[in-house]
LUMVONU-640390 format. One line per field, with one value per atom (N, C-alpha, C, O): residue in one letter; atom name; x, y, z. Coordinates in nm, 4 decimals, decimal comma, m for minus. Each point is the difference from the previous one (the first is absolute). Example, Ala and Ser with C-alpha at 12.3 -4.5 7.8 and 13.67 -1.06 7.14 Angstrom:
residuo: [a_a_a_a_s_s_s_s]
atomo: [N_CA_C_O_N_CA_C_O]
east: [1,3190_m0,0890_0,0900_0,1036_m0,1386_0,0820_m0,0770_0,0509]
north: [m0,5690_0,1190_0,1200_m0,0019_0,1069_0,1190_0,1090_0,1108]
up: [0,7800_0,0000_0,0000_0,0665_m0,1385_0,0060_0,0730_0,0169]
This chain:
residuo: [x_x_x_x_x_x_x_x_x_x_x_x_x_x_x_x_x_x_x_x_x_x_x_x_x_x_x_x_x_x_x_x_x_x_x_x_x_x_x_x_x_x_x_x_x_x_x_x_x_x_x_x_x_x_x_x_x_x_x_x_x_x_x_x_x_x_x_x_x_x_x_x_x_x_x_x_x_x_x_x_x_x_x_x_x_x_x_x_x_x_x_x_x_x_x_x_x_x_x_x_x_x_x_x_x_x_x_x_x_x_x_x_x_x_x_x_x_x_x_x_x_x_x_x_x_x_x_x_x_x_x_x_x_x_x_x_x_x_x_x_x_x_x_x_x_x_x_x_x_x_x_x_x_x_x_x_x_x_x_x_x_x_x_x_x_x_x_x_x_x_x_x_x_x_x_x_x_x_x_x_x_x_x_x_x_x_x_x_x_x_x_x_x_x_x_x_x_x_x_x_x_x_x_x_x_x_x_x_x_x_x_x_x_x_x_x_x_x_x_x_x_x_x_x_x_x_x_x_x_x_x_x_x_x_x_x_x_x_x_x_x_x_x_x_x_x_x_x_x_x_x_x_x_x_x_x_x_x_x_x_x_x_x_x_x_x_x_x_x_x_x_x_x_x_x_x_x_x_x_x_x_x_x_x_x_x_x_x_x_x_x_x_x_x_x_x_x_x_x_x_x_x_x_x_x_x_x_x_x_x_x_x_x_x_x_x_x_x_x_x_x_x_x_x_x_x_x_x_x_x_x_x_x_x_x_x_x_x_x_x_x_x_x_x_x_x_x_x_x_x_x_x_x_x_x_x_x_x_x_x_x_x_x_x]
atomo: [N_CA_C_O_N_CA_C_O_N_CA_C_O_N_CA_C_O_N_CA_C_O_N_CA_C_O_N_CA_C_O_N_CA_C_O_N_CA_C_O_N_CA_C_O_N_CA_C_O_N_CA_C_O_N_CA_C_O_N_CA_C_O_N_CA_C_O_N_CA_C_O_N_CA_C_O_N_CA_C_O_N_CA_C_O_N_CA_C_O_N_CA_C_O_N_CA_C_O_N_CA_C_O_N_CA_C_O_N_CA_C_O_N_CA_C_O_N_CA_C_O_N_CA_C_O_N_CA_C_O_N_CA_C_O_N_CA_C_O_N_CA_C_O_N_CA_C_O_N_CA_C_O_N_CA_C_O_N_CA_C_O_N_CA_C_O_N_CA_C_O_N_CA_C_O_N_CA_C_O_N_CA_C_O_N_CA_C_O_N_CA_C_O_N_CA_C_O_N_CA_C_O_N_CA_C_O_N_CA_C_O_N_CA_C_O_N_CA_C_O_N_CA_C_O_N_CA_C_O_N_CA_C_O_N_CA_C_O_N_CA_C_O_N_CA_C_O_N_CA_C_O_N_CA_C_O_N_CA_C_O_N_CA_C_O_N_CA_C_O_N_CA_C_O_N_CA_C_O_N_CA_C_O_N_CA_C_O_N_CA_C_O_N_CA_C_O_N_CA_C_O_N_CA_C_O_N_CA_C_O_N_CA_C_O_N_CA_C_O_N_CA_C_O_N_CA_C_O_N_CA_C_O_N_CA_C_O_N_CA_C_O_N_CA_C_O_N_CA_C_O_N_CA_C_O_N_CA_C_O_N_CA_C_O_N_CA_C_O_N_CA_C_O_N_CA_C_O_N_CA_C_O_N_CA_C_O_N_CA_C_O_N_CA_C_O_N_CA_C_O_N_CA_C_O_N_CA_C_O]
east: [m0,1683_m0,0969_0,0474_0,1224_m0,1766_m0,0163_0,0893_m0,0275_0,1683_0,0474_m0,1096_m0,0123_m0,0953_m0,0706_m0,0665_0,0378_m0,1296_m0,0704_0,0808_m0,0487_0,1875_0,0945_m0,0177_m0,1017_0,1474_0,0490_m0,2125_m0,0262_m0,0418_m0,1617_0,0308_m0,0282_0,0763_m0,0262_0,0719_m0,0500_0,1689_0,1773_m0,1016_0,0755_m0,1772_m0,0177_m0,1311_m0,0058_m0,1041_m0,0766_0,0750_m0,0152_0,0778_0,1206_0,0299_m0,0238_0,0638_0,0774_m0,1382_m0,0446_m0,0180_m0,1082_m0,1207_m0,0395_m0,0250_m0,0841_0,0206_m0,0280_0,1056_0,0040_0,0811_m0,0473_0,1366_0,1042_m0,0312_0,0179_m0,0521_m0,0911_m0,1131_m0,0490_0,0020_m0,1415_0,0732_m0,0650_0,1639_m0,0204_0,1680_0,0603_m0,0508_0,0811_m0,1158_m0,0011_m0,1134_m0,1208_m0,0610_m0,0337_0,0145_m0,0631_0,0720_m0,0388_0,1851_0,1092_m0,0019_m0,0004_m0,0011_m0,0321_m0,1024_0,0068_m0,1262_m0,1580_0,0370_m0,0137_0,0446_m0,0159_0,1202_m0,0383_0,1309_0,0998_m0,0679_0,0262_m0,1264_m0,0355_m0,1006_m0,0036_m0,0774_m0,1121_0,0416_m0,0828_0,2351_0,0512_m0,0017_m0,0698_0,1518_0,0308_m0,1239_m0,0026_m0,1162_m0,0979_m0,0508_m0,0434_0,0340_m0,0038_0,0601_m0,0449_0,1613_0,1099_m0,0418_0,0014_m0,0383_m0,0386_m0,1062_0,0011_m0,1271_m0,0992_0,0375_m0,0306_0,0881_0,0318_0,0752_0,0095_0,0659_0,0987_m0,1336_m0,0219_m0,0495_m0,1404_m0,0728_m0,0764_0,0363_m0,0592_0,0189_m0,0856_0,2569_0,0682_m0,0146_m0,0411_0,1010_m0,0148_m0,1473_m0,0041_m0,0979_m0,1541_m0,0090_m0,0343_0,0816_0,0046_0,0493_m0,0518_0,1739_0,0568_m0,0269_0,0573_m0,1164_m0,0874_m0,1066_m0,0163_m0,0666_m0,1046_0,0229_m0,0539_0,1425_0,0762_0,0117_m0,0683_0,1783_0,0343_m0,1333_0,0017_m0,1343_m0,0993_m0,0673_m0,0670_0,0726_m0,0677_0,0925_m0,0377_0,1365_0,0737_m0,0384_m0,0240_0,0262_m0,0105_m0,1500_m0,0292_m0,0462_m0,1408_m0,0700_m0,0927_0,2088_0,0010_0,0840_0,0052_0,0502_0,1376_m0,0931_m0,0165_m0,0328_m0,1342_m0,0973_m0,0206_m0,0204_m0,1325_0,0713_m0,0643_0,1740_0,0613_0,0173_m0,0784_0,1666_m0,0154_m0,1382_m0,0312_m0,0162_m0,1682_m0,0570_0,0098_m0,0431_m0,0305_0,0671_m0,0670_0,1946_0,1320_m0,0811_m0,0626_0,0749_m0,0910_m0,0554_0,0177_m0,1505_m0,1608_0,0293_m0,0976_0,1545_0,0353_0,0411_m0,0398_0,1049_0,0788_m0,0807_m0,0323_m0,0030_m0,0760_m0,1461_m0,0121_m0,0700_m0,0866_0,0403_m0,0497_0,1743_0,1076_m0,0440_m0,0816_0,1747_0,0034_m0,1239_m0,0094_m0,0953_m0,1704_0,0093_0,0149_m0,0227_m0,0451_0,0614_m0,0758_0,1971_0,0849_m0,0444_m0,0086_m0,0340_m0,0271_m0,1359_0,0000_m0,0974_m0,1076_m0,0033_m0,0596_0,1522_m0,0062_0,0711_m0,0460_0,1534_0,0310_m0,0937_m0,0012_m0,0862_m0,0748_m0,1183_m0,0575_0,0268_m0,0855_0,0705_m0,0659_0,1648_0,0905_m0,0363_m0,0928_0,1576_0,0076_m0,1756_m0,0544_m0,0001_m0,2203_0,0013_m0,1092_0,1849_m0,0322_0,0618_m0,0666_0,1844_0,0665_m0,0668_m0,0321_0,0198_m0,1068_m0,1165_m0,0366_m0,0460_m0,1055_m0,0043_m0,1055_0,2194_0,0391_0,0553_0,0447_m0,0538_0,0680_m0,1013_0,0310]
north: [m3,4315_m0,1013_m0,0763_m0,0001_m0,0504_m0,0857_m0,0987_m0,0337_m0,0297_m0,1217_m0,0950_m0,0709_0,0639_m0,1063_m0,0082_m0,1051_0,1780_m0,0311_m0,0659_m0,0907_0,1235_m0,0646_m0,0992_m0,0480_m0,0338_m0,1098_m0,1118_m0,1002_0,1986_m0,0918_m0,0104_m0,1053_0,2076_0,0350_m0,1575_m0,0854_0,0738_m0,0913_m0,1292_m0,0972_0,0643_m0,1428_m0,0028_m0,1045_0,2197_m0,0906_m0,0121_m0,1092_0,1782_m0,0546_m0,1230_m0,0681_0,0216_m0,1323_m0,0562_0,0130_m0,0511_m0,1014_0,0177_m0,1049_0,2581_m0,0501_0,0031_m0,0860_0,2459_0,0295_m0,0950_m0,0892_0,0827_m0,0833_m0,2152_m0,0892_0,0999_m0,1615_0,0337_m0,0873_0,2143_m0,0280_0,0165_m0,0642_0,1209_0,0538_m0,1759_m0,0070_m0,0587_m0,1264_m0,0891_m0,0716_0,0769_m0,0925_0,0233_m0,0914_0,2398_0,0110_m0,0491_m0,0810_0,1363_m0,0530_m0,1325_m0,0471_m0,0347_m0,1617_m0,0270_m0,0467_0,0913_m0,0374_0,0458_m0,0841_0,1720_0,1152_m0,1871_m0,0714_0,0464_m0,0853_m0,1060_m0,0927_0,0701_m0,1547_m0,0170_m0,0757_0,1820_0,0463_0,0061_m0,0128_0,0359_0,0184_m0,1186_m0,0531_m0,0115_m0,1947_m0,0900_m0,0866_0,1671_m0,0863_0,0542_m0,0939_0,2096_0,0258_m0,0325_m0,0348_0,0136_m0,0482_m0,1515_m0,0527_m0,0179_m0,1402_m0,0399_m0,0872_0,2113_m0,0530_0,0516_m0,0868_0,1933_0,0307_m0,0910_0,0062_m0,1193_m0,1114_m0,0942_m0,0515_0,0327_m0,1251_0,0326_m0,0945_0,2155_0,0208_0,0098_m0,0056_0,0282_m0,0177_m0,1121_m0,0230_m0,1022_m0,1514_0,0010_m0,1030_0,1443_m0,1054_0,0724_m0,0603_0,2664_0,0067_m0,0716_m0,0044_m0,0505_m0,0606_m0,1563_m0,0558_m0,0262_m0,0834_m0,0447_m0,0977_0,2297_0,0189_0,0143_m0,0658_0,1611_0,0485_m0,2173_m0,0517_m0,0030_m0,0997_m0,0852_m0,0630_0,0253_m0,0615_0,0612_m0,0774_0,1818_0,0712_m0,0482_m0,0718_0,1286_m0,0746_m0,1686_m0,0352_m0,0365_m0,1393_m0,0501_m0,0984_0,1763_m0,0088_0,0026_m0,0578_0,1666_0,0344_m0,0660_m0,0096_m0,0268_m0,1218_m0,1603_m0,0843_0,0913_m0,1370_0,0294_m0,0803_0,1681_0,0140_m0,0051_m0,0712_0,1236_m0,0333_m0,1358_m0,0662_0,0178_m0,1619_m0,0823_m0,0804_0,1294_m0,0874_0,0499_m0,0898_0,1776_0,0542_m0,0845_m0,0470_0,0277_m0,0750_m0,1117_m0,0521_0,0100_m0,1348_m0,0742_m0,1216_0,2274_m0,0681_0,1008_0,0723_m0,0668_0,0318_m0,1178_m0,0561_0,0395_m0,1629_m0,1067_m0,0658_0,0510_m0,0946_m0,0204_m0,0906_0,2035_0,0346_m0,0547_m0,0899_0,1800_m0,0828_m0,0906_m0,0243_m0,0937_m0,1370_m0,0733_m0,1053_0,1603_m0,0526_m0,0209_m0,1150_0,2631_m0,0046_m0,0994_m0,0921_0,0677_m0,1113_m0,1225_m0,0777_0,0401_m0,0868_m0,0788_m0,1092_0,2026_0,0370_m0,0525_m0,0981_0,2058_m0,0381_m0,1279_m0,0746_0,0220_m0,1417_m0,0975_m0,0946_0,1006_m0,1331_0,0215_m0,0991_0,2436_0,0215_m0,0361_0,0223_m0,0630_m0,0608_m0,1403_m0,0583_0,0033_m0,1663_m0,0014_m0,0472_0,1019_m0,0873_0,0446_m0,0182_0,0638_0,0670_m0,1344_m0,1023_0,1092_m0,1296_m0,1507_m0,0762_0,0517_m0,0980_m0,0045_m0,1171_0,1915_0,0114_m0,0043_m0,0358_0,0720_m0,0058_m0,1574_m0,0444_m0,0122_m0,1540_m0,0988_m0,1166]
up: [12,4962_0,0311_0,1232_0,0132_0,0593_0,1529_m0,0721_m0,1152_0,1997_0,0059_m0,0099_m0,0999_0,2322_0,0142_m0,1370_m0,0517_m0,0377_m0,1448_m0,0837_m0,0675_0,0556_m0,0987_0,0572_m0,0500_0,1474_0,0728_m0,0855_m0,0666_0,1261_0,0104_m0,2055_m0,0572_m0,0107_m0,1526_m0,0314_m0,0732_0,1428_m0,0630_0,0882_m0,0003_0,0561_0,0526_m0,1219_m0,0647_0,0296_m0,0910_m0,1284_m0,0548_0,0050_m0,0712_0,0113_m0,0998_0,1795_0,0131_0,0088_m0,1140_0,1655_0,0498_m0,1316_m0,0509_m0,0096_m0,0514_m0,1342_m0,0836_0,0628_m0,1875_m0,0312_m0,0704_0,0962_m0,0554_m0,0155_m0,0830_0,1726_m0,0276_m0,0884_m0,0717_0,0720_m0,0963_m0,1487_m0,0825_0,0309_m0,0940_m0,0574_m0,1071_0,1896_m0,0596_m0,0305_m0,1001_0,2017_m0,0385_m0,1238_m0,0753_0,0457_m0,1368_m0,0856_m0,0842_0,0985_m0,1405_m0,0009_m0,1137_0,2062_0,0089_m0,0906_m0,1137_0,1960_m0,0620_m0,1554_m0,0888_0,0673_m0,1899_m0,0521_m0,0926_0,1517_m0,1052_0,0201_m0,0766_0,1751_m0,0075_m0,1239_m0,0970_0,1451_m0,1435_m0,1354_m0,0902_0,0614_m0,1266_m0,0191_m0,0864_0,1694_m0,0259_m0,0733_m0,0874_0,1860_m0,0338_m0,1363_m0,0668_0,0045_m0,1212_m0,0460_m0,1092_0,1217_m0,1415_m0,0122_m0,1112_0,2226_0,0175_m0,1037_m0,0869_0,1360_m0,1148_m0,1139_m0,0818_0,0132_m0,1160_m0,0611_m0,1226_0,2029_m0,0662_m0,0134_m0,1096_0,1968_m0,0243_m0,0702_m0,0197_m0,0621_m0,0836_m0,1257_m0,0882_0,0720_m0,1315_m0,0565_m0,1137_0,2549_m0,0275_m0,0395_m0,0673_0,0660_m0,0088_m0,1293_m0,1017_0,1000_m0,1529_m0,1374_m0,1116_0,1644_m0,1239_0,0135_m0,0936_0,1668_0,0271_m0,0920_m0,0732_0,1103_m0,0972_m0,1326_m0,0891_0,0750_m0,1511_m0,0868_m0,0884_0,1687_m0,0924_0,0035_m0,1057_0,1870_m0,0246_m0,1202_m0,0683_0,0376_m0,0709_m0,1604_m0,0926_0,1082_m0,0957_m0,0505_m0,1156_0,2159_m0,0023_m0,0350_m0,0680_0,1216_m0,0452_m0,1926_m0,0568_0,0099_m0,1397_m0,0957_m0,1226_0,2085_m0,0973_0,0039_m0,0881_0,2352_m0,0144_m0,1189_m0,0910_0,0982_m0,0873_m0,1413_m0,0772_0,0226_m0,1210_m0,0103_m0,0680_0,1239_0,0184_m0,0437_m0,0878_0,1702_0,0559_m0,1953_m0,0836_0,0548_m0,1666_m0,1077_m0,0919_0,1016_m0,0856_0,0018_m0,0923_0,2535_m0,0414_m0,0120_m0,0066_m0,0017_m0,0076_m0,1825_m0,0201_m0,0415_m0,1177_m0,0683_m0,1020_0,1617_m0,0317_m0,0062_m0,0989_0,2298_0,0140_m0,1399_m0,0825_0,1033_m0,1279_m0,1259_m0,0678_0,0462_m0,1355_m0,0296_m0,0889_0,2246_m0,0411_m0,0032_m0,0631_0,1342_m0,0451_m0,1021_m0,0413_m0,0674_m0,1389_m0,0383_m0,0300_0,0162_m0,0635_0,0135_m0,0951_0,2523_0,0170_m0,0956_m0,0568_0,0663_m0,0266_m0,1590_m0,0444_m0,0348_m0,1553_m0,0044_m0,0864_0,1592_m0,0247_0,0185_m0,0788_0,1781_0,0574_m0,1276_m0,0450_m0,0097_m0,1022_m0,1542_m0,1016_0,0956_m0,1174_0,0460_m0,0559_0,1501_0,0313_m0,0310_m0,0998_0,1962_m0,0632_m0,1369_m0,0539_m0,0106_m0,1820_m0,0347_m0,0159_0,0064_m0,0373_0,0333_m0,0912_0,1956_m0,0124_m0,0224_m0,0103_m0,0034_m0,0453_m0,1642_m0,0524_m0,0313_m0,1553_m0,0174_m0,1058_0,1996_m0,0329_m0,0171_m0,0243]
């Protein structure tokens, strides 16, 4: 083969393959970064969501307990103040 083709082969070498193919490996790891980036931001909003969800059902147990309670202490209330007008009303 011609000196001169090697010599033109060994400069796009240097000048184009070789810069193109560090740019891709650049671009491909920057692209990973940014996947791993959102795969970490999406874990966070998953387990985010996860403990609202949790917290939402531990409220509503709560919130049941006590409007349970609360009900309870009506009746009580209810048959006492209906004892006290019995009682005076028998006097």
């Amino acid at each position: 083969m011609d000196p001169g083709l090697w010599e033109i082969v060994d400069r796009v070498m240097q000048w184009l393959i070789v810069p193109g193919i560090v740019m891709v490996w650049w671009l491909n790891q920057r692209q990973s970064t940014l996947d791993r980036e959102i795969l970490r931001i999406l874990t966070i909003l998953e387990e985010r969501n996860s403990r609202r969800s949790e917290d939402r059902e531990t409220d509503a147990a709560s919130y049941r307990r006590l409007q349970a309670s609360i009900d309870s202490l009506a009746e009580k209330l209810d048959r006492f103040i209906e004892a006290l007008v019995k009682q005076r009303s028998d006097k």
